[in-house]
N, C-alpha and C positions, 0 to 999 in steps of 0.2 A: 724244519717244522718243529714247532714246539705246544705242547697245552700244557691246558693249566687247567686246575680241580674246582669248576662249579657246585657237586656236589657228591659229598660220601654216601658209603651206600647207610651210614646213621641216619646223616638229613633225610637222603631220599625216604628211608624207612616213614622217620616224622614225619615227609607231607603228605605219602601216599595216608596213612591214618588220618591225617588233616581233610588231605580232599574228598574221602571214605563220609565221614562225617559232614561234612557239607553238600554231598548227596543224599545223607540219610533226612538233614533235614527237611530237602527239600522233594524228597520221594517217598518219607516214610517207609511203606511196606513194597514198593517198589513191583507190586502188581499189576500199574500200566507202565511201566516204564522199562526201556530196553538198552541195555548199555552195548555199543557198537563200536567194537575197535578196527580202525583205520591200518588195513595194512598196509606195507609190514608191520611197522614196528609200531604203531600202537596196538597190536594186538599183548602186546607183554604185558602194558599200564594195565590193560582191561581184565587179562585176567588176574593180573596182581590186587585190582580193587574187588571184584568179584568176591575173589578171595576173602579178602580181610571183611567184606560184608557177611559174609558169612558164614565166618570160624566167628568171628568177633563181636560179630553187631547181631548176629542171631537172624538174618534175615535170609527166611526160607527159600526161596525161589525168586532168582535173579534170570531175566531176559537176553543172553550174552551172545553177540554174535560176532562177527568178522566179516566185514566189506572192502572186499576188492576195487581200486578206483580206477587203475591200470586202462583200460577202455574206452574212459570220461574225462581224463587227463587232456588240457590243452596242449599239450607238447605230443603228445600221442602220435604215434607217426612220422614226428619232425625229425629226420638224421637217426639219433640211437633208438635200438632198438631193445623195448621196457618188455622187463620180465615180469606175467600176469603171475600173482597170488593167487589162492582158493575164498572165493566166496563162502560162509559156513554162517549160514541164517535159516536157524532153523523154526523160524516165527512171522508172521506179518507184522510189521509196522502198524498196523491200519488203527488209526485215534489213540495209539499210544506215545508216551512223553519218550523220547529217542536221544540221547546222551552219546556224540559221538564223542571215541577217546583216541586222541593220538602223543604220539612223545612229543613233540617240537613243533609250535604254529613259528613259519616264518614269511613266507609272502602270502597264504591264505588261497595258495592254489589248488593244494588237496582238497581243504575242506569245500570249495566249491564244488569240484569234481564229486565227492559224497554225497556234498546235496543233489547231484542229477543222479548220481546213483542207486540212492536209498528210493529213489522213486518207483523201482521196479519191485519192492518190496510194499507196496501202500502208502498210503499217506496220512503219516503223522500228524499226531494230535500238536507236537510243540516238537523244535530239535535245539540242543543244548551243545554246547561244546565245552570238552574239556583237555586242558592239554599238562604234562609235568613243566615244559618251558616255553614260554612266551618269548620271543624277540621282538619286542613292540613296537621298533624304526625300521623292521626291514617289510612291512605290509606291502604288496600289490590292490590289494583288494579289499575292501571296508568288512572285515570281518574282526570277531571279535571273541577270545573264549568266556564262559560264564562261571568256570575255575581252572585256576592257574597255580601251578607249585611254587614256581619261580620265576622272574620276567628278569631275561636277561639282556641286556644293551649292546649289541657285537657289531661289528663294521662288517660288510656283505666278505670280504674277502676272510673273517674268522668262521668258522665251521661249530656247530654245537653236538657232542658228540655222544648218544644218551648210551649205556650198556648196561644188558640185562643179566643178570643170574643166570636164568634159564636157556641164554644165548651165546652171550660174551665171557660166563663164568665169573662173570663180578657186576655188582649194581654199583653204577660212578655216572655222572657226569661232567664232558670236558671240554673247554672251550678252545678250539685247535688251530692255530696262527699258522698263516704257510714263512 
C-alpha cells in the first residue's frame, strides 16, 4: 500500500480560511443559517470553520450541529454492521439556509442520506453543501457541492484519506493506492 500527500496541514490551513470566507459572503451574519456537519468525520471541517468564523471573522453566533446518517444509509442493513454516531442538533432547521459539511464527497450517498435526515429537524429554507475533497468521477448520484477545497481525480480502487488534529494528531491529506 502506498500514499501520497494531497494536502499539508499549510494548504489545508489556506483553504479551510478560503472556504470560511466564501461562506461569509454568502451568509453574512449567519443568523439564519446553520452549519451541519455529517458525521463522522465532517464533524472536524465543521467545527474547524466554525471556528475560524469566529475567532477571525468576528461572527457572533454560529448555528453548528451534527447529523447522524447511519439509519438513512442505503446500505443500512445490508451484511456489515454500521456503527451509529450521536446526533447533537440543538436547533430546528425550520426556514433556515442549512450548509451541510463533510470531508470527502465521493459517490454522493451520504449526502442523500442527510437530505432524508435533516427532515426530522424541519424544513429548510435552502441546503448547501460543502465538502474539503471533491472526487468528481466517482458520483452515483447527481449531486453536487456549492464549496469545494480541492477536487481530486482518483480511480475507485485509490482511497482519499482526510486527518484531523483533533483525531489523527496531524491535519494531511492522502491519497491511498492498495
Amino acid at each position: 500500500m502506498s500514499q501520497k500527500v494531497l494536502l499539508t496541514s499549510k494548504e489545508i490551513n489556506i483553504i479551510l480560511h478560503r472556504l470560511a470566507c466564501q461562506l461569509l459572503e454568502n451568509h453574512l451574519d449567519f443568523k439564519d443559517t446553520a452549519l451541519i456537519g455529517i458525521q463522522p468525520r465532517g464533524v472536524f471541517l465543521a467545527e474547524r470553520l466554525a471556528k475560524i468564523l469566529k475567532q477571525e471573522y468576528k461572527v457572533k453566533e454560529i448555528a453548528l450541529g451534527f447529523l447522524d446518517i447511519t439509519f438513512f444509509r442505503d446500505d443500512f442493513g445490508r451484511g456489515e454492521i454500521l456503527k451509529a454516531n450521536s446526533t447533537k442538533m440543538n436547533f430546528l432547521v425550520e426556514e433556515k439556509k442549512v450548509v451541510f459539511i463533510d470531508d470527502v464527497l465521493y459517490t454522493g450517498r451520504s449526502i442523500r442520506a442527510a437530505l432524508t435526515a435533516i427532515q426530522s429537524f424541519g424544513r429548510p429554507q435552502s441546503i448547501e453543501l460543502l465538502t474539503l475533497i471533491d472526487r468528481r468521477f466517482s458520483r452515483h448520484l447527481p449531486i453536487q457541492p456549492n464549496y469545494r477545497g480541492r477536487q481530486v481525480d482518483a480511480i475507485n480502487e485509490e482511497k482519499v484519506k482526510v486527518m484531523w488534529e483533533e483525531n489523527d494528531g496531524e491535519d494531511m491529506v492522502y491519497l491511498v493506492s492498495k
